[in-house]
C-alpha positions in Angstrom: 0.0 0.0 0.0 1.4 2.9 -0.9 1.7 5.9 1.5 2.1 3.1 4.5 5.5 2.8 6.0 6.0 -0.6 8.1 8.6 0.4 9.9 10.4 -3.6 9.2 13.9 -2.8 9.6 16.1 -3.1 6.9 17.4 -6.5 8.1 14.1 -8.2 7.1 14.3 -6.7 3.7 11.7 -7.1 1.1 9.7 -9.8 2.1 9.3 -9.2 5.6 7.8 -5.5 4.4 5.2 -7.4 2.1 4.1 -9.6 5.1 3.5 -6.9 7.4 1.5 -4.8 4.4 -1.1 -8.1 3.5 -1.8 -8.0 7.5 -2.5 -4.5 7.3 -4.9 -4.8 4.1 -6.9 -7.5 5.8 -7.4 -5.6 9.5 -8.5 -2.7 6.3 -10.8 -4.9 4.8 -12.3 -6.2 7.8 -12.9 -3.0 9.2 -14.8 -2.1 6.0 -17.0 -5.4 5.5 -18.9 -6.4 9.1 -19.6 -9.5 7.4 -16.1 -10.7 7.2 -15.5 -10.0 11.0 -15.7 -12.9 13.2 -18.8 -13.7 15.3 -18.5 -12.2 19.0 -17.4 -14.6 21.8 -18.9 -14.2 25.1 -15.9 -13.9 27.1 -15.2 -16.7 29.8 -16.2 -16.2 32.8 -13.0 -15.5 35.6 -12.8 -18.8 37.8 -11.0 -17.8 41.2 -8.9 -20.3 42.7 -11.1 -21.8 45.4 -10.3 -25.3 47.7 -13.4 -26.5 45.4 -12.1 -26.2 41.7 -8.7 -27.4 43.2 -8.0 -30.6 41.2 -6.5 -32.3 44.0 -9.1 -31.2 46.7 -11.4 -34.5 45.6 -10.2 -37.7 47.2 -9.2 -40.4 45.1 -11.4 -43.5 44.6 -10.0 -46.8 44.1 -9.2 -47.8 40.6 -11.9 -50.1 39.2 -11.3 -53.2 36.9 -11.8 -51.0 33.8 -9.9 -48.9 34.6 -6.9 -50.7 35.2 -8.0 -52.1 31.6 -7.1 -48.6 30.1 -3.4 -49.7 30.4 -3.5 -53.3 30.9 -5.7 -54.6 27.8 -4.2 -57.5 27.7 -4.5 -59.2 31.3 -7.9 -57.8 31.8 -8.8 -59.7 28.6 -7.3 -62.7 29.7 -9.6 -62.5 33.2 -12.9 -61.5 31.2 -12.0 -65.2 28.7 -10.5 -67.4 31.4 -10.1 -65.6 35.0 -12.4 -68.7 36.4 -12.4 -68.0 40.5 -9.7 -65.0 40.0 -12.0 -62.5 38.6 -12.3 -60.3 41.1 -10.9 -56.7 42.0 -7.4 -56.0 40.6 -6.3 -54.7 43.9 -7.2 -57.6 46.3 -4.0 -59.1 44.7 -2.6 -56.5 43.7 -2.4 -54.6 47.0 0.6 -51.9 46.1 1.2 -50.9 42.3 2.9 -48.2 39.9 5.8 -48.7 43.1 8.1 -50.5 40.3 11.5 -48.4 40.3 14.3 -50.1 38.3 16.9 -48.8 40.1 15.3 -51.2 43.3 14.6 -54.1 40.6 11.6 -54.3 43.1 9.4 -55.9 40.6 9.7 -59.6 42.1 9.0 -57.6 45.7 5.6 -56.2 44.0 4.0 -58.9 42.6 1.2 -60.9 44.6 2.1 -64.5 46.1 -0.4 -67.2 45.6 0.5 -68.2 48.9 -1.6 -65.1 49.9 -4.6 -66.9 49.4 -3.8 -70.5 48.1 -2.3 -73.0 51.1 -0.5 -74.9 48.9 -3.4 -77.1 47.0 -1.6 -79.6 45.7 0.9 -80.5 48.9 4.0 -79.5 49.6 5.6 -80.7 46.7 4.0 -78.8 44.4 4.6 -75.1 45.3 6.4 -73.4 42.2 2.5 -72.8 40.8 3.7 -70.4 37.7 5.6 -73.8 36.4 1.6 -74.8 35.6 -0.3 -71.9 36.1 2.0 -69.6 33.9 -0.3 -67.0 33.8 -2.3 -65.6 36.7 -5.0 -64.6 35.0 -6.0 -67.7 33.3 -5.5 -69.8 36.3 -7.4 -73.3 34.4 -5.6 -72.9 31.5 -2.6 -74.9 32.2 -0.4 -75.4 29.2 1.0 -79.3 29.5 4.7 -78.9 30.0 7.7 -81.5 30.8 7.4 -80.4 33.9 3.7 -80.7 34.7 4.3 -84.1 32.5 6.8 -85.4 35.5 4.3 -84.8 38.4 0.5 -86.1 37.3 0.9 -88.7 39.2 1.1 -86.5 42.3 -3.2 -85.7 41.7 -3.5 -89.0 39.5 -2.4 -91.8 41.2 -4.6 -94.5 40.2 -3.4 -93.8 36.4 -0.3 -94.0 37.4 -0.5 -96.8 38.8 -2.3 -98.3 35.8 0.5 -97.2 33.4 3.0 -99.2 35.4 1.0 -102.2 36.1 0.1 -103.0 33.4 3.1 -102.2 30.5 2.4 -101.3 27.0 3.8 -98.8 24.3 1.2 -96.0 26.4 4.0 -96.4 28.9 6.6 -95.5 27.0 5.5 -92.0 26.8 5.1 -88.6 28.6 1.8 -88.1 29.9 2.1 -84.8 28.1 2.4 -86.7 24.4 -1.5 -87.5 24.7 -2.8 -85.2 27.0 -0.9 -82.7 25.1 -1.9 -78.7 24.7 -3.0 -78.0 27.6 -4.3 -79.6 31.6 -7.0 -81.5 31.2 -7.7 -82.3 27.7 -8.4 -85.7 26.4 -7.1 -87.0 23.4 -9.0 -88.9 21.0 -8.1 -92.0 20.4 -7.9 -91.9 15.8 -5.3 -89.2 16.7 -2.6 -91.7 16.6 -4.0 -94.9 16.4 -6.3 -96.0 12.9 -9.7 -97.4 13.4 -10.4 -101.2 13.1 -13.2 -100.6 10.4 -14.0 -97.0 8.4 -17.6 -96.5 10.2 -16.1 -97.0 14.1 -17.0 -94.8 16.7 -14.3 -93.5 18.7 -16.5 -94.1 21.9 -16.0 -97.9 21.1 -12.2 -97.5 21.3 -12.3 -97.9 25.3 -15.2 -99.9 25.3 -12.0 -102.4 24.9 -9.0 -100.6 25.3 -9.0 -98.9 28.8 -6.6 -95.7 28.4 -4.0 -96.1 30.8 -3.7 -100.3 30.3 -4.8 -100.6 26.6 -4.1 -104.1 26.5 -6.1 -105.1 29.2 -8.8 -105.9 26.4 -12.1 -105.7 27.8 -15.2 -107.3 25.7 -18.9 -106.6 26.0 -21.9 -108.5 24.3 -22.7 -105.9 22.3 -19.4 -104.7 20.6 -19.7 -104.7 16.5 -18.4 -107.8 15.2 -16.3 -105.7 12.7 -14.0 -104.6 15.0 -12.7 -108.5 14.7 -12.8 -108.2 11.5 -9.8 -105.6 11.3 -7.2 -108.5 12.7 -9.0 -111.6 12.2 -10.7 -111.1 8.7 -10.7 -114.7 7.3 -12.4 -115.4 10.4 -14.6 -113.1 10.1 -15.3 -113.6 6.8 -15.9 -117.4 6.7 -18.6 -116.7 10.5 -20.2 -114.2 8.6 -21.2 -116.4 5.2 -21.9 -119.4 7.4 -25.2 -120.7 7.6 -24.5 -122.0 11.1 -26.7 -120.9 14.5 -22.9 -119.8 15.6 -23.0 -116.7 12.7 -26.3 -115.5 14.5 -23.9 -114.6 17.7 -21.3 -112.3 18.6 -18.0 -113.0 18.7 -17.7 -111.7 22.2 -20.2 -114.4 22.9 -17.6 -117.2 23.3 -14.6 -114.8 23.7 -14.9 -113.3 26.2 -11.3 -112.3 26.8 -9.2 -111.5 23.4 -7.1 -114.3 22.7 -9.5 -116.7 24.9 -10.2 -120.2 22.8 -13.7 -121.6 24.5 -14.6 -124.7 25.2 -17.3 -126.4 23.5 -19.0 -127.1 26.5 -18.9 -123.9 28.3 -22.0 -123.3 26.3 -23.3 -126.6 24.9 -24.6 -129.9 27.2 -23.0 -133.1 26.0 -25.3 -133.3 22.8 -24.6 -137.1 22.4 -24.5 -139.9 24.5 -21.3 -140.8 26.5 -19.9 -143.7 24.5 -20.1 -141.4 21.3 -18.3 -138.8 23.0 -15.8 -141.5 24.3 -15.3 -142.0 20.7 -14.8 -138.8 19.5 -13.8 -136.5 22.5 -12.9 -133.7 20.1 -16.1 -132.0 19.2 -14.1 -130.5 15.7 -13.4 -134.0 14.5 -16.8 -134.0 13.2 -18.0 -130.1 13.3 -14.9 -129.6 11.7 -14.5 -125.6 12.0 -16.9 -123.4 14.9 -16.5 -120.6 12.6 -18.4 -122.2 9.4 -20.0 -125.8 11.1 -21.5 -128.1 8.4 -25.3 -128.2 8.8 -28.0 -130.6 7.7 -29.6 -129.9 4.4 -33.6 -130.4 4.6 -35.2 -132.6 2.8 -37.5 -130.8 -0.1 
């Protein structure tokens, strides 16, 4: 604007001059047009310092669960999913907090013992509980270690005992390789071991096989046939096209233990007189095979 002098010294030079001069043609311009001032602001009101607005004259509440949350996301999720019996106000475990200074490497000083409230639940020679309950906040979820593999026998004695009465290749192993992932899961049994036939349940696995002494084989009267079938299938085969009374049972009708050969006359009465049977003592000389007997053809 000519006519204006801005009074920039010279050390500014050119373009500090120019900036000064566009503020002074806007505060002109403003001045001019009322519809390019700004809108009128009531002016706040003056707060005086009182003991009431003093942001320190409120006492402090406890913290609540949430808002511990705000920084610790992470274990308050894990306590909302899986806290089980520990969900319950941070602070009645955590009774001091935000007292970590590194220069003290206090942290192990700070953090709650289970021994607080836990009298040693699984006897005195189980007390290091973060070696299975890693994390506090999921206290069931138990993560199936070597070290929780070496000790179930502390709380399951009677499978224990099983394991090493009664030898087999479930023996040979950890604990941990079937009841692997995590405490308390149970396998199922077609993750390492085939079925004996394509439709078996895997309920009718331990209808047999107890767990912990698997060949300890257990039979019932109603177990499917098949299941023979997988070992013994020319056996099976030949009972199952036979035209004898014997195809209408079970197996497990005359075996009643696996690898048990029956007597004849655990189920049948001396059919012919004595001197026959004197004759022939062996009832297979003349039925020839239990699993496919010869039978009479009827007259037509």
């Amino acid at each position: 604007m000519p006519g204006i002098r801005t009074g920039i010294p010279g050390r500014f030079g050119r373009f500090g001059q120019r900036l000064v001069q566009a503020a002074l043609c806007a505060a002109c311009m403003v001045a001019a047009v009322p519809a390019l001032a700004a809108p009128a602001v009531a002016a706040a009101p003056v707060v005086q310092a009182t003991a009431e607005s003093d942001i320190y004259a409120i006492e402090p509440q406890p913290l609540t669960a949430v808002q511990c949350a705000q920084c610790h996301p992470r274990q308050f999720g894990d306590l909302k999913q899986g806290g089980g019996k520990h969900r319950f106000a941070c602070q009645d475990c955590h009774e001091v907090f935000h007292a970590y200074n590194p220069l003290r490497n206090n942290y192990a000083q700070l953090m709650p013992k289970c021994s607080g409230c836990h009298d040693a639940p699984h006897g005195p020679a189980a007390t290091d509980c973060l070696t299975c309950h890693s994390n506090p906040h999921t206290p069931r979820q138990v993560i199936a270690s070597d070290q929780l593999g070496k000790r179930c026998g502390e709380c399951h004695a009677p499978q224990a005992a099983e394991i090493k009465e009664f030898p087999s290749a479930h023996g040979e192993l950890g604990c941990q390789a079937c009841h692997h992932d995590r405490h308390g899961y149970k396998p199922q049994c077609f993750e390492c071991h085939q079925p004996h036939f394509p439709e078996q349940p895997v309920a009718a696995c331990t209808t047999c096989h107890p767990v912990h002494k698997p060949l300890k084989t257990v039979f019932t009267a109603t177990d499917n046939p098949a299941t023979c079938a997988a070992c013994h299938g020319d056996v099976f085969n030949k009972w199952r096209s036979s035209k004898a009374k014997h195809s209408q049972l079970n197996c497990t009708s005359c075996h009643k233990e696996h690898g048990q050969i029956p007597n004849c006359r655990d189920c049948h009465t001396p059919p012919h007189d004595e001197k026959l049977l004197q004759m022939f003592p062996k009832c297979l000389a003349c039925h020839l095979d239990v699993h496919n007997m010869p039978v009479k053809n009827k007259a037509k």
